[in-house]
GULUM-606283 format. One line per 4 residues: number of its first residue (from 1); their letters; for each residue x, y, z of N, C-alpha, C. Coordinates in steps of 0.02 Angstrom, whole numbers. Each point is the difference from the previous one (the first is absolute). Example, Ala and Ser with C-alpha at 12.3 -4.5 7.8 and 13.67 -1.06 7.14 Angstrom:
2
1> AS> 660,-284,390,-45,59,0,45,60,0 | -18,53,-36,42,59,3,-39,55,37;
***
This chain:
394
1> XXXX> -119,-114,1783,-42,-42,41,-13,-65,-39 | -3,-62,23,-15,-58,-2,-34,-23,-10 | -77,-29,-41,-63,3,14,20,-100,-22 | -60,-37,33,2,-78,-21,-42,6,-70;
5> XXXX> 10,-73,-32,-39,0,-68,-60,-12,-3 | -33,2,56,-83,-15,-4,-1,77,19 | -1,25,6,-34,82,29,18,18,-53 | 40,0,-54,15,41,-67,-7,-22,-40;
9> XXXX> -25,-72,-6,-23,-4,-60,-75,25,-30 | -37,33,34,-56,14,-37,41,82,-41 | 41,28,16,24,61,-24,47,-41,-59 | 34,-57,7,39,-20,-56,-55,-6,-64;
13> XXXX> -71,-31,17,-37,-23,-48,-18,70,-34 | -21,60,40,-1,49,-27,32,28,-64 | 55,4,50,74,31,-53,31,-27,-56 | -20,-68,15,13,-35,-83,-36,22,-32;
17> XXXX> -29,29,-1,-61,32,-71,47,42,-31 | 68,44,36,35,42,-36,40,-25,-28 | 4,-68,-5,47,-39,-46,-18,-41,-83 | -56,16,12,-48,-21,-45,12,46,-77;
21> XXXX> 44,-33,-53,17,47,-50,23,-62,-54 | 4,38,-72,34,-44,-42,-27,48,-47 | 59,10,-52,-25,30,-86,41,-26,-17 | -25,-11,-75,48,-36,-48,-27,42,-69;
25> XXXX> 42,-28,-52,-1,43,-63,-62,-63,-38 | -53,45,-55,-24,-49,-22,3,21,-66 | 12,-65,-21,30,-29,-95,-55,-20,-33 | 5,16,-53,-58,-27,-42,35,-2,-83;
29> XXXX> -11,-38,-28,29,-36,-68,-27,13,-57 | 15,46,-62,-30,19,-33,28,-30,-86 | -17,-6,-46,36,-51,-64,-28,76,-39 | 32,-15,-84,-10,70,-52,36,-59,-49;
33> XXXX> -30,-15,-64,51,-2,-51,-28,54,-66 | 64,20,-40,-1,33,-67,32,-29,-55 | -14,16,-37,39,-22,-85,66,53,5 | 57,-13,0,41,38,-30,12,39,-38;
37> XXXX> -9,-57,-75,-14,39,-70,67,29,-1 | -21,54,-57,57,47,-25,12,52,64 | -22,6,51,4,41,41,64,15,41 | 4,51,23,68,21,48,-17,-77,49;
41> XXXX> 59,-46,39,-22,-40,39,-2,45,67 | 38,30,4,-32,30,107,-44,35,-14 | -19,48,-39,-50,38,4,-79,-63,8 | 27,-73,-45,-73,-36,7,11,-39,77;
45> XXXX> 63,13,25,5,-61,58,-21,47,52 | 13,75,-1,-28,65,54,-74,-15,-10 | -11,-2,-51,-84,-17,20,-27,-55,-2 | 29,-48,-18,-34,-68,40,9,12,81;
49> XXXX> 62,12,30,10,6,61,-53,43,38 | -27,50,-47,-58,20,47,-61,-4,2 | 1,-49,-72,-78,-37,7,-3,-54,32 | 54,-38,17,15,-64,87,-4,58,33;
53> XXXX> 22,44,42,-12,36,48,-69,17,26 | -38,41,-71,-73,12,21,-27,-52,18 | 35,-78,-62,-69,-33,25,13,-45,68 | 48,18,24,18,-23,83,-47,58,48;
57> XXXX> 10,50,-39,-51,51,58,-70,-18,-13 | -37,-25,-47,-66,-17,6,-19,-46,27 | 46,-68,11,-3,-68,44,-34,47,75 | 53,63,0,-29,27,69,-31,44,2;
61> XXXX> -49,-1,-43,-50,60,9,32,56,6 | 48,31,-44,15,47,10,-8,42,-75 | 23,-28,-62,-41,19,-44,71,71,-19 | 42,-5,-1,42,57,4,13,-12,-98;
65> XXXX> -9,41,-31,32,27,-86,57,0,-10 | 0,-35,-36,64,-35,-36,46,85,-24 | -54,48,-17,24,78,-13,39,29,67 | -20,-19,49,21,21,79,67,-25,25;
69> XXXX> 11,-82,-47,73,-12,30,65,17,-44 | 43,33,19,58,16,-24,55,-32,22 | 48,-23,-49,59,-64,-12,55,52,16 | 63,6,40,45,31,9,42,-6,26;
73> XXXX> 44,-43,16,83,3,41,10,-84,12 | -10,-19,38,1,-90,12,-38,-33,35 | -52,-41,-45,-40,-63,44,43,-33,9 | -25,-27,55,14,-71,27,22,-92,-59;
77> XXXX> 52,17,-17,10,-62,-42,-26,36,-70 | 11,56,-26,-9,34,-38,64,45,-35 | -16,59,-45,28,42,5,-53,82,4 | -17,-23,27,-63,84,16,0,-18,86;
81> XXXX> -45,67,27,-20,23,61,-63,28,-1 | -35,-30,38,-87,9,-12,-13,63,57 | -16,59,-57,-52,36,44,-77,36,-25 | -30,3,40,-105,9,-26,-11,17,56;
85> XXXX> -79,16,-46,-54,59,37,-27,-52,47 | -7,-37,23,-47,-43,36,53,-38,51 | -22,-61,34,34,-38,61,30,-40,-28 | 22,14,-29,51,-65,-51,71,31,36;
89> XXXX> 43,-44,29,72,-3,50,34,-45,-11 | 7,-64,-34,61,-10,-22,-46,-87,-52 | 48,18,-63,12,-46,-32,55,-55,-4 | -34,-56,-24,74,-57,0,-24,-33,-74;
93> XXXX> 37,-13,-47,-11,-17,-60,22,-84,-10 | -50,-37,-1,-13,-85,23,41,-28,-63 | -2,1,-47,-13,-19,-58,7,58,-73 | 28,-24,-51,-6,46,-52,8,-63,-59;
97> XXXX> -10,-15,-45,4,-40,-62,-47,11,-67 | 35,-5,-53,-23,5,-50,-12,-64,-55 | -33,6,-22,-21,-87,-50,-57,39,-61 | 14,-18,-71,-22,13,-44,-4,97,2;
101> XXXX> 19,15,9,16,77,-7,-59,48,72 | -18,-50,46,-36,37,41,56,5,74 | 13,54,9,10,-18,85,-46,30,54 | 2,-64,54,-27,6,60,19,9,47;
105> XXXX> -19,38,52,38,30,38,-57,-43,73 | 24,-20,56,-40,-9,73,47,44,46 | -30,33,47,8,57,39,-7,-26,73 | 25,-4,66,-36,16,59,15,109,6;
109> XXXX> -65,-1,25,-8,59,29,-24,11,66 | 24,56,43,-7,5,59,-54,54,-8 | -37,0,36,-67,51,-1,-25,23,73 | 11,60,12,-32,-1,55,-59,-4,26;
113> XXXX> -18,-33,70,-54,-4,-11,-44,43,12 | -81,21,-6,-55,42,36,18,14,51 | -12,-49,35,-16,2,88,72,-25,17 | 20,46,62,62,-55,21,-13,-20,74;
117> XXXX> 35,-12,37,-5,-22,73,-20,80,33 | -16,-30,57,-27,65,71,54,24,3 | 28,61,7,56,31,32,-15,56,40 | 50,47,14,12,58,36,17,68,-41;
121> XXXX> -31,50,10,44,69,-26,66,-1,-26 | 35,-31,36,73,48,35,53,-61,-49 | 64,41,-36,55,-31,-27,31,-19,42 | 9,-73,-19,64,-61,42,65,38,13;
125> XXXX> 22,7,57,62,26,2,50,-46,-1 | 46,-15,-53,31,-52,-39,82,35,10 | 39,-50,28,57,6,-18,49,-50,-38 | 22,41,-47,47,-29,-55,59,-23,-6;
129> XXXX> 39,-53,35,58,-7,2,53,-10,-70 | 48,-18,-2,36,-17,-76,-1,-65,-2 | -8,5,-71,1,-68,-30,74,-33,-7 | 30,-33,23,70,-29,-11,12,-56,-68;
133> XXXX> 63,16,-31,3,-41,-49,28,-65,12 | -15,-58,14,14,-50,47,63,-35,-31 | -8,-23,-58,63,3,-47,39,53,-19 | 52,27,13,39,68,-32,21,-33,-50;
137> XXXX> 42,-40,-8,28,-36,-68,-35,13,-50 | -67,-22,-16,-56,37,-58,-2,51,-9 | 33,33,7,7,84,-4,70,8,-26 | 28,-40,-21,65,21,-26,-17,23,-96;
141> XXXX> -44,-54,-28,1,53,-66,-34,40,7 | 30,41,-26,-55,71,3,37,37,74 | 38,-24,34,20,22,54,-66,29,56 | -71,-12,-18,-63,14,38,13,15,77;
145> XXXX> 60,-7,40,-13,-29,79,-33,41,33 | -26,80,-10,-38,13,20,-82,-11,-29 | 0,-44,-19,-85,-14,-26,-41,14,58 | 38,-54,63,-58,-2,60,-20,68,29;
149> XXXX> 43,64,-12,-22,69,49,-49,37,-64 | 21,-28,-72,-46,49,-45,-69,-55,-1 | 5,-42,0,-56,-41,4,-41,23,72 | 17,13,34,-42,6,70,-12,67,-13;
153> XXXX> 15,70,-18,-9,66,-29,-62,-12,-28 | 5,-32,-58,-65,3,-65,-52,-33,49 | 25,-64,40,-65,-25,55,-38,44,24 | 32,55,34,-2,56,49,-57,42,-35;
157> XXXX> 26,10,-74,-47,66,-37,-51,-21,-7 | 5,-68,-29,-69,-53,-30,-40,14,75 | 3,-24,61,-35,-22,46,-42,94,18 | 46,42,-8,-33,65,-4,-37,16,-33;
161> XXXX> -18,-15,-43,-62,-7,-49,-76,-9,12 | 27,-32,54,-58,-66,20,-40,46,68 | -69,-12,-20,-42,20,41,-13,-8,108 | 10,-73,-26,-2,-41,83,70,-1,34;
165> XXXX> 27,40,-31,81,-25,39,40,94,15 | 22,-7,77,47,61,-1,69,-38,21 | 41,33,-30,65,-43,-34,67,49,56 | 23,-24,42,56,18,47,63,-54,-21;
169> XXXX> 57,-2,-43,57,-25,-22,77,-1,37 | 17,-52,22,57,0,8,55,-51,-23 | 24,29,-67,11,-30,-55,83,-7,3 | 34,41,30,81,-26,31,4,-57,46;
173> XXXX> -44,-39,23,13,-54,23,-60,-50,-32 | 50,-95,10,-37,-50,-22,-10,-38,73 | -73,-17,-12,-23,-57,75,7,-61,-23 | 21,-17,-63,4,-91,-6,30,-24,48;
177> XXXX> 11,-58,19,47,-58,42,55,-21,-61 | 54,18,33,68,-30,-47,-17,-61,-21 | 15,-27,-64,-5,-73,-35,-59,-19,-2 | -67,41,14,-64,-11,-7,-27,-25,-64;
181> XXXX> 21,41,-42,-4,-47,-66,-84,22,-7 | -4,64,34,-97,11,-32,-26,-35,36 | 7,-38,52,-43,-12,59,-2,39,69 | -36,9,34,-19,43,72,-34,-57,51;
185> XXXX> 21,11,80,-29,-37,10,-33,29,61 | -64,-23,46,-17,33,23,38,64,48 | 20,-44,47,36,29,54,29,76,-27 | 24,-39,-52,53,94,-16,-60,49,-25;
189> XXXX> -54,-16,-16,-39,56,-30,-39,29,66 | -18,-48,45,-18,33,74,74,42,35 | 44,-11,-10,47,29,49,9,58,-32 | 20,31,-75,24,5,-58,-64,74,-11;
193> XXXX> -55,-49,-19,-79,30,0,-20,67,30 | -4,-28,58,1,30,84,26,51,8 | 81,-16,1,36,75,17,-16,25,-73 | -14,9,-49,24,55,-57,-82,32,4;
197> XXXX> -39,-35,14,-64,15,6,3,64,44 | 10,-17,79,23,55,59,35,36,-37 | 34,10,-17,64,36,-50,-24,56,-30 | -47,-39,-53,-4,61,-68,-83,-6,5;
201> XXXX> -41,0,69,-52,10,0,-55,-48,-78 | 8,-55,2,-31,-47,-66,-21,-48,41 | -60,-22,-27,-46,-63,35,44,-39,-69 | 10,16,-68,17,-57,-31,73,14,-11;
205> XXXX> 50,-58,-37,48,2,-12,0,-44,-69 | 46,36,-49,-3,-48,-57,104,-13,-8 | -23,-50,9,89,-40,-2,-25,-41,-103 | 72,-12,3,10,-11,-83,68,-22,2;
209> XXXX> 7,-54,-74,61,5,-32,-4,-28,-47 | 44,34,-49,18,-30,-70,30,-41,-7 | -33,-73,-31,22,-84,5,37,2,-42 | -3,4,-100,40,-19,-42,-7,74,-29;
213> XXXX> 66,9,-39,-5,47,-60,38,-39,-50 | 22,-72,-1,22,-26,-71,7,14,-32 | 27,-38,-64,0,17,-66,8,-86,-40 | -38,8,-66,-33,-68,-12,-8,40,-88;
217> XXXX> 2,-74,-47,9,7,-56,-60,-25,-21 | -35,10,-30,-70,1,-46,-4,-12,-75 | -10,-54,-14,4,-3,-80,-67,4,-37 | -3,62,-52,-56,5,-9,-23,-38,-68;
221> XXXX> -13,-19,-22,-12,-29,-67,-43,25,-81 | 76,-16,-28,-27,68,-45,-1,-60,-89 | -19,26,-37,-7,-35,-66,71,-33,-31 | 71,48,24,54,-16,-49,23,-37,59;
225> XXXX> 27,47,56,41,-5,43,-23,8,50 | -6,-39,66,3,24,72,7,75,12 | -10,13,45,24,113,38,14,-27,64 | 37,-23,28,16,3,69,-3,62,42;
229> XXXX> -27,25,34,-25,47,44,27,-14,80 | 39,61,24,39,4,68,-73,27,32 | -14,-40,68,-54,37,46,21,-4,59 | -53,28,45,44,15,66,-78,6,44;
233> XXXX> 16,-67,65,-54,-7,48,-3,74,40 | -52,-10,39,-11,75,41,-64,-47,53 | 22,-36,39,-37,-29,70,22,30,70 | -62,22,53,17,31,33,-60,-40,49;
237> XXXX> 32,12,68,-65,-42,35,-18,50,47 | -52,34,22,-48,26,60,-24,-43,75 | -1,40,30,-4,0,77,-48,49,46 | -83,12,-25,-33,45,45,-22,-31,66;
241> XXXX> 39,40,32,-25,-27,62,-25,68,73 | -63,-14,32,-32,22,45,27,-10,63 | 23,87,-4,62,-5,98,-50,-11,47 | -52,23,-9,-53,14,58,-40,-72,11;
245> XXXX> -23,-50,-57,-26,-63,27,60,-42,-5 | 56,10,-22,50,-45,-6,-16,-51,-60 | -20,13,-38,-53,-38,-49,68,5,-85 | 3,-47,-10,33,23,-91,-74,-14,-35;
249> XXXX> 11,66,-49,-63,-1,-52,-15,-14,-61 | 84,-15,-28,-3,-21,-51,84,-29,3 | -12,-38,-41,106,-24,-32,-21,-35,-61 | 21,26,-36,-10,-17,-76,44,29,-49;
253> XXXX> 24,-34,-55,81,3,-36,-44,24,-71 | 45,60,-23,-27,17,-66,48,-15,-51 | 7,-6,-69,28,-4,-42,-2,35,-67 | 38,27,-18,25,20,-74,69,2,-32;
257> XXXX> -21,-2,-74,62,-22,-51,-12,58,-45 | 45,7,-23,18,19,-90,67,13,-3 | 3,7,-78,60,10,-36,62,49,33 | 55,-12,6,46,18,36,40,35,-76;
261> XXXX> 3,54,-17,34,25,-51,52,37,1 | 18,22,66,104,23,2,42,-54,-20 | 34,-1,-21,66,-24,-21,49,-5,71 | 41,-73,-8,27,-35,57,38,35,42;
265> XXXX> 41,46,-19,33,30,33,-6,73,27 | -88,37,-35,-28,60,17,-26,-2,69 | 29,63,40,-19,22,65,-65,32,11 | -45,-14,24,-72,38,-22,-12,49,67;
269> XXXX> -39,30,-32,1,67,49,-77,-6,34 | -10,-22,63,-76,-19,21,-17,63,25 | 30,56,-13,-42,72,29,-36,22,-86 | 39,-24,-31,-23,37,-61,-72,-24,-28;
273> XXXX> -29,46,-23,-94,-34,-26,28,-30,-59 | 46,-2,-35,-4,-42,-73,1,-64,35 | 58,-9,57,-17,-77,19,-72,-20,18 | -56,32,42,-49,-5,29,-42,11,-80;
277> XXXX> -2,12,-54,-14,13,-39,6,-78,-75 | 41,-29,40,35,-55,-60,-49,-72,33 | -8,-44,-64,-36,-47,40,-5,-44,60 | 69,3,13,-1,-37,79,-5,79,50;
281> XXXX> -1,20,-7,-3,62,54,-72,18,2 | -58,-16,-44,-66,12,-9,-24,-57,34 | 38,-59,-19,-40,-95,34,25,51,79 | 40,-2,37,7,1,61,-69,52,25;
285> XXXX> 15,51,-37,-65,61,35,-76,-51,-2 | -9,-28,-45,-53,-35,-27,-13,-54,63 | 38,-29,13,19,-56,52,-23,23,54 | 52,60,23,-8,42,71,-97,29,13;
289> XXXX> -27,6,-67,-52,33,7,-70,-53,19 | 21,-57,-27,-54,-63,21,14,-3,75 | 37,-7,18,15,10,81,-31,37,14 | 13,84,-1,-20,45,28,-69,2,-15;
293> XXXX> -53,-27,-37,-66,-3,-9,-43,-66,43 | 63,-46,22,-18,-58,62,-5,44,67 | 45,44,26,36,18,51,-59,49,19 | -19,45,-76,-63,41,26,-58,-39,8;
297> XXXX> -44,-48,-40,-30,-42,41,-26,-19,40 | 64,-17,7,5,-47,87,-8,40,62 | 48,67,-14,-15,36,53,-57,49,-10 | -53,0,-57,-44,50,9,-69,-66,26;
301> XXXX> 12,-56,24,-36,-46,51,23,10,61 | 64,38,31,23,-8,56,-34,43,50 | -6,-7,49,-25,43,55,64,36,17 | -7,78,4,43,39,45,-24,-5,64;
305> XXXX> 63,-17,34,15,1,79,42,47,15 | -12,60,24,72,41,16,3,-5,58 | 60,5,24,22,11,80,-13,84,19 | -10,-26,62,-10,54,51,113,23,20;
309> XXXX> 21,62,-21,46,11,26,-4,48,60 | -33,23,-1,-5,61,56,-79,11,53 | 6,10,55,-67,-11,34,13,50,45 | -55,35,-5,-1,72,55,-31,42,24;
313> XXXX> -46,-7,61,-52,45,15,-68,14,-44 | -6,-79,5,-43,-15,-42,-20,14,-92 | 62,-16,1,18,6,-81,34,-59,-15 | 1,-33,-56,53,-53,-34,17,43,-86;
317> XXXX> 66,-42,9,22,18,-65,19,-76,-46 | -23,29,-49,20,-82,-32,26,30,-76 | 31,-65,-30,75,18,-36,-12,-21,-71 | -68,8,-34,-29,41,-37,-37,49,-14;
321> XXXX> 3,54,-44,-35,76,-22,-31,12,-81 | 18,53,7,-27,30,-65,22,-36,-65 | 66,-29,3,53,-41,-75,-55,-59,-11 | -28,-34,71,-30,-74,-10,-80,29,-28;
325> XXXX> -14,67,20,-87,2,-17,-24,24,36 | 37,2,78,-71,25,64,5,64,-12 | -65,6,39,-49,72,-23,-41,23,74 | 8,50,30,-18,15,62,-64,-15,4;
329> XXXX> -37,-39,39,-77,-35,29,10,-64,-15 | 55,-38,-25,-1,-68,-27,2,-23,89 | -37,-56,-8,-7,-36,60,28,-81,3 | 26,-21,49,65,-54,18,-39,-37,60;
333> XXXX> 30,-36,8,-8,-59,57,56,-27,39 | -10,6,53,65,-43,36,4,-80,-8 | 41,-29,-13,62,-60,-23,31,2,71 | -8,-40,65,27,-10,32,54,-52,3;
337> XXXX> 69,-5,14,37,-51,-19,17,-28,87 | 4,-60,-7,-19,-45,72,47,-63,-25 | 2,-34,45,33,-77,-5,-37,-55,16 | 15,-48,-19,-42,-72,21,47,-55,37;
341> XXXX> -8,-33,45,54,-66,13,-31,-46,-25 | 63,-16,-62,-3,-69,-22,15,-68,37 | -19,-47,-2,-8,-72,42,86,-2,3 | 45,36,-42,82,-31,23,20,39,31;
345> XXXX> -46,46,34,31,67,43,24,52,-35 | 6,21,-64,14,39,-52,-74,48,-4 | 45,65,3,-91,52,-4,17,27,-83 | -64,4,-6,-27,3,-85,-31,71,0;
349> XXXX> 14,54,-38,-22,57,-11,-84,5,-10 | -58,15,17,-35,18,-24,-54,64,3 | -20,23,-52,-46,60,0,-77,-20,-4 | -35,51,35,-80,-2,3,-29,68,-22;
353> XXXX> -37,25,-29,-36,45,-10,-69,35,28 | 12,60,33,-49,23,47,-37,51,-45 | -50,-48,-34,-51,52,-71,-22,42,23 | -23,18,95,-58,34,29,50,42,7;
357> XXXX> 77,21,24,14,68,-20,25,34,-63 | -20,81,5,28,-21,-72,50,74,1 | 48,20,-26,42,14,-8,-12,75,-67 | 21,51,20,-12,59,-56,43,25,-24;
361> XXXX> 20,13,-59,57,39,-33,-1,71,-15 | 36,37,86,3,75,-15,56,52,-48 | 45,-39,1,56,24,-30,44,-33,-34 | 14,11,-88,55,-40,-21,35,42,-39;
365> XXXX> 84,-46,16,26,37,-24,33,-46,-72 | 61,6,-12,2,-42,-79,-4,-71,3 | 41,-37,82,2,-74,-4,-18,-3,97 | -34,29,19,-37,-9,72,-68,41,-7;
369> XXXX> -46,-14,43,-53,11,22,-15,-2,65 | -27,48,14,-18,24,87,-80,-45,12 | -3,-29,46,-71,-19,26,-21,-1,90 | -75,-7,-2,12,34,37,-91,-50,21;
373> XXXX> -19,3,61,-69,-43,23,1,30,77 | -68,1,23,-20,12,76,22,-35,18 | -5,-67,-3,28,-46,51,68,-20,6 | 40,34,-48,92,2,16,8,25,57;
377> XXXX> -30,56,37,10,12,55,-4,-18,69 | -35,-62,-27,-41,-39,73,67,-85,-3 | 20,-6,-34,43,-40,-28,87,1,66 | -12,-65,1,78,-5,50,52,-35,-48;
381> XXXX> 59,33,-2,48,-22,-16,16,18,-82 | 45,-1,-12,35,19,-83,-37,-69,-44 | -20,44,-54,-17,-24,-92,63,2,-51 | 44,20,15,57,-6,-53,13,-78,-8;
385> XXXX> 11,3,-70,25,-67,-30,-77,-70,1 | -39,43,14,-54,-21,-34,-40,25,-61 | -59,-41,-33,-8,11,-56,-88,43,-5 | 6,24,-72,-62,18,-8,-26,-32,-50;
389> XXXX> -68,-11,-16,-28,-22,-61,-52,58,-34 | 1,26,-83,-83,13,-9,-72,-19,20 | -3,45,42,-80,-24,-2,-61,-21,-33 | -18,-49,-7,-58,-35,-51,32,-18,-68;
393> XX> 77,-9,21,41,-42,-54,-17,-73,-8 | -2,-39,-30,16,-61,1,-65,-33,42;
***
């Protein structure tokens, strides 16, 4: 049905309230210097690094012990991997220099925060497409060319981890646009979006691809002689985007480097953990994991909307369950989806929300839920392919 734009817009003004979202990661900058001395140097640079750390967590009131953080696998522009007892999630190491036998170390740290945005119960039902290696040529040393399907794997595990997100993968195919070059543009993520959404039952979709894996010479500077050092880029760009408002939620390009240590003509084996184990195989996981701590985020601000697939004798079924969180008595709202005519004769999708009924959850099973209201029965005409919202969400 057709409705004009003055009769719907008081329901548009409504419904924009469910659009109303944004998280971001917050940084805070922490400095540490020590004397060297006769001392082991990493053992004094491991703990300068975590006296910048703490004192980045006190900027935020958080106050976390320098005893609580533990140095292990790969920071960011480092050679460690930060993990602790407290909301400390990812380090980036600003700065390191030494002058008269002290070095100083400046830190950004990511901290989570107290309070985060309003949300919902229920895990984002997220689908994972593959990441494509956009250059194959960069993959010739090391013969890597499958990087892009093991890179989208470790995505896959990482994102399982994660609290706000239920993770549905279909990792044998790539959605880039040929010659894209790491750009998307709308149209294809609505057409693209849409069907994989219908598809594999996901309000989100995460499209990706791996920009550079290079290789680049580094001269490090040493007292006698130069050390020239082989390294190797690891840039990959993201694509979250929302099937259900048609909305992208994020596009943002990550980056990491380190030392590239096979030899020119060695075939490397990307199933094997020594590779995932060696320093560029740690920068990539490291890389992949700042992402996957945006991605949760972002979507633990998102409103779940599930569709209604099934409607029947005064029952609806909708196409999340038990995997996302629901729990029989959880109560929903109808998301009516309607159209508007635009002034060029073009009709524009829109939804309104009817708060006064409300919707009950009698039955779930792992990825549907049965619901069910008196007044479904008084109701003309089919609810499929419309939406539901939490009640007193948002």
């Amino acid at each position: 049905m057709i409705f004009s734009l003055r009769s719907t817009l008081k329901s548009l003004i409504v419904f924009l309230a469910l659009f109303s979202n944004q998280s971001f990661a917050t940084w805070y900058q922490g400095t540490a210097q020590q004397r060297i001395g006769a001392f082991n140097f990493e053992t004094i640079r491991t703990e300068t690094i975590k006296h910048a750390i703490a004192n980045a967590a006190m900027q935020s009131n958080s106050y976390i012990q320098v005893e609580d953080i533990v140095l292990d696998g790969l920071l960011e522009s480092s050679k460690t991997v930060l993990r602790s007892e407290g909301n400390i999630r990812r380090v980036k190491i600003l700065s390191e220099s030494i002058n008269n036998d002290i070095l100083s170390i400046i830190v950004n740290v990511d901290i989570k925060p107290l309070f985060g945005c309003q949300n919902d119960p229920y895990a984002k039902s997220l689908l994972l497409t593959q990441f494509p290696l956009l250059k194959p040529n960069q993959a010739v040393q090391g013969a890597i060319f499958d990087i892009g399907i093991q890179a989208s794997r470790r995505f896959e595990m990482q994102l399982n981890t994660q609290e706000s997100v239920y993770v549905s993968s279909l990792l044998n195919k790539a959605f880039m646009p040929d010659g894209s070059l790491g750009t998307i543009n709308t149209r294809y993520l609505k057409d693209v979006g849409s069907y994989l959404a219908t598809e594999h039952d996901s309000q989100f979709i995460l499209f990706g691809a791996i920009r550079d894996i290079s290789l680049f010479e580094q001269v490090k500077d040493q007292l006698l002689i130069d050390d020239v050092l082989l390294r190797r880029n690891f840039t990959f760009q993201i694509y979250l985007y929302d099937a259900i408002k048609g909305k992208l939620i994020i596009q943002k390009s990550y980056h990491g480097e380190a030392n590239w240590q096979y030899q020119e003509n060695h075939m490397v084996d990307t199933n094997n953990s020594v590779f995932w184990r060696s320093d560029y195989g740690r920068t990539i996981l490291h890389t992949i994991n700042s992402a996957v701590i945006d991605i949760n985020d972002e979507l633990s601000c998102q409103q779940s909307l599930p569709q209604i697939i099934h409607s029947d004798n005064g029952q609806l079924v909708i196409n999340i369950g038990e995997e996302q969180g629901v729990k029989v008595g959880d109560k929903f709202e109808l998301v009516k989806q309607q159209f508007m005519q635009g002034i060029n004769g073009k009709a524009f999708p829109l939804s309104s929300v009817d708060t006064s009924k409300t919707l009950k959850v009698i039955q779930v099973n792992n990825q549907t839920a049965v619901l069910t209201s008196d007044w479904l029965s008084t109701l003309d005409g089919s609810l499929v392919q419309n939406l539901v919202r939490p009640k007193s969400s948002f």
